[in-house]
C-alpha positions, 0 to 999 in steps of 0.5 A, a space after each residue: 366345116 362340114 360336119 354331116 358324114 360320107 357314105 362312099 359305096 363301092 360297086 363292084 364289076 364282073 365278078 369271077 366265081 371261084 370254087 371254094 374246098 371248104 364250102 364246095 360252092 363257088 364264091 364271090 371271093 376275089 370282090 370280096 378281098 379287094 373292098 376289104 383291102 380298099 376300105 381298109 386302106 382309105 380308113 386308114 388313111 381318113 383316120 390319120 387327119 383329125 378332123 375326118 376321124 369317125 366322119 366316112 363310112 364305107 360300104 360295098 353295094 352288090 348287083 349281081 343277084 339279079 342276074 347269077 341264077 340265069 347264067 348258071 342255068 346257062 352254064 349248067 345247060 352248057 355242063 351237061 352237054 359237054 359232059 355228054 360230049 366228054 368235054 365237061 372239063 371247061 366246067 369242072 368245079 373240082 379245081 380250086 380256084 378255077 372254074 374252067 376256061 368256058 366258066 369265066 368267058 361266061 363271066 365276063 361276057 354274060 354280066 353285061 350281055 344280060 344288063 344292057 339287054 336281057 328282060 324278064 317279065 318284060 322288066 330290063 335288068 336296069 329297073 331291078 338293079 336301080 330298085 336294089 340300090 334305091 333300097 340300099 339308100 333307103 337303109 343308109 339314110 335311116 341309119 346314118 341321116 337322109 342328108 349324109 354325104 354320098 360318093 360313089 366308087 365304081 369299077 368296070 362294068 359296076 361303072 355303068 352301072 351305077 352311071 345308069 341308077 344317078 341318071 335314073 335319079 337325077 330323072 325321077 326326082 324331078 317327078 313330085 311323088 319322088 321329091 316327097 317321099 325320098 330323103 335326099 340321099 335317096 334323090 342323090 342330091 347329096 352326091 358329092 363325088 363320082 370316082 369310075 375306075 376301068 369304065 368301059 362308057 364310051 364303048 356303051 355310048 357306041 353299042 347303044 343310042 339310048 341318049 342318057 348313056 350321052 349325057 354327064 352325070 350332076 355332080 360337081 366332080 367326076 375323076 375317071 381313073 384308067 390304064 392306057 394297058 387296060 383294054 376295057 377302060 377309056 377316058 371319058 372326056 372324049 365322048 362328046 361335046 357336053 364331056 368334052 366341056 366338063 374337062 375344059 372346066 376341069 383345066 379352068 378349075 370350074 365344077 361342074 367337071 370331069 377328070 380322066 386320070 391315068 394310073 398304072 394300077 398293078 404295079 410291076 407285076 399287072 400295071 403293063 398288061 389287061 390284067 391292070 384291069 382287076 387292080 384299080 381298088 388298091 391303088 395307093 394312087 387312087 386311095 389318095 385322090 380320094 381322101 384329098 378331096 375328102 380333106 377338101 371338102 371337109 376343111 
């Protein structure tokens, strides 16, 4: 048996802000509401099979910060000129729970316009995001051991996101100063299982040539959750050939492979329509795919 612990890392998607009375500041609290869910339900779970008790850690893993600042200058730039057309009603913040239409296309267009293109100082947003989540790994390994197990729980634009960083590391720990000075945590090396819920990959691996966006992550199991209603999910199987064999191992019960899952993430209410894309985290569905594969692992 297995008996180091997991760490599995939630990485969030586009963030919608919401206005919050009490503060009178606009929060991230929708993100924040949905991990409490998912991680209470999963340790829930966990803790009812003996042997995982006290073994899985779960911990959200944040990229946003790099890019907040920039997009509410935009958006204050934007404010003041409606509000000189008389127009300011896309950002009015005296709403709860609403920031205006404008507000959130900025959202949801701006996140990943900036990530996959914006550079500042000449250093691509890739490179700030991968130094933040190397940190991150840094500090779990010093408090929960260099060879604690790794899984990685991402959703929709985090998806990429996080694609990029184990690329990036699976790249440098080739590179001898790399292998020398990271625990193995810190090179992904003990990256056990990569679940990507709502992940827009295929449609990146069109926009851009960039030939690491092609190419599979190592590890011996990729499930891909996603909601034939969502419109920005895709399976992932069919990106190219090297995928494409990562699911015919996945058919032959061979690692390393690639699953595309569907869910109907949303239930009655959202399962049937584009807002399924919000719902993956709480997916009971979901929930259970990934403690089986804890119960697997560790048994």
């Amino acid at each position: 048996m297995n008996n180091e612990k997991t760490l599995i890392l939630v990485t969030h998607g586009v963030m919608i802000k919401e206005f919050n009375q009490d503060t009178n500041d606009l929060e991230y609290t929708y993100f924040d509401q949905e991990f409490a869910k998912c991680k209470n339900k999963l340790l829930k779970q966990v803790n009812k099979i003996e042997y995982l008790k006290d073994k899985v850690v779960v911990k959200d893993l944040k990229w946003s910060e790099f890019m907040d600042p920039t997009l509410e200058e935009l958006k204050e730039k934007y404010e003041m000129g409606a509000r000189n057309q008389k127009k300011s009603i896309f950002f009015k913040k005296s709403v709860p729970g609403w920031s205006g239409v404008k507000s959130f296309l900025f959202d949801c267009f701006g996140y990943p316009i900036m990530y996959l293109l914006y550079k500042e100082n000449n250093e691509s947003l890739f490179e700030k995001v991968n130094t933040k989540f190397l940190d991150e790994l840094k500090k779990h390994a010093s408090e929960l051991g260099g060879n604690v197990n790794l899984i990685m729980f991402a959703h929709s634009l985090g998806a990429i996101i996080t694609y990029y960083f184990l690329s990036y590391l699976q790249d440098s720990r080739n590179t001898a100063s790399f292998k020398e000075t990271k625990t193995p945590l810190e090179r992904g090396e003990t990256l056990r299982f990569l679940y990507t819920l709502g992940n827009p990959l295929p449609l990146v691996t069109l926009l851009f040539s960039n030939p690491k966006f092609g190419k599979p992550i190592e590890v011996n199991k990729w499930v891909n959750f996603y909601n034939k209603s969502d419109y920005i999910a895709y399976p992932i199987g069919v990106i190219n050939e090297e995928y494409a064999k990562r699911c015919e191992n996945a058919r032959k019960n061979e690692y390393p492979m690639i699953i595309d899952k569907e869910v109907f993430s949303g239930g009655i209410l959202k399962g049937w329509n584009p807002m399924s894309h919000a719902c993956y985290f709480s997916d009971r569905n979901i929930i259970k795919a990934i403690v089986d594969d804890l119960q697997k692992f560790y048994a």
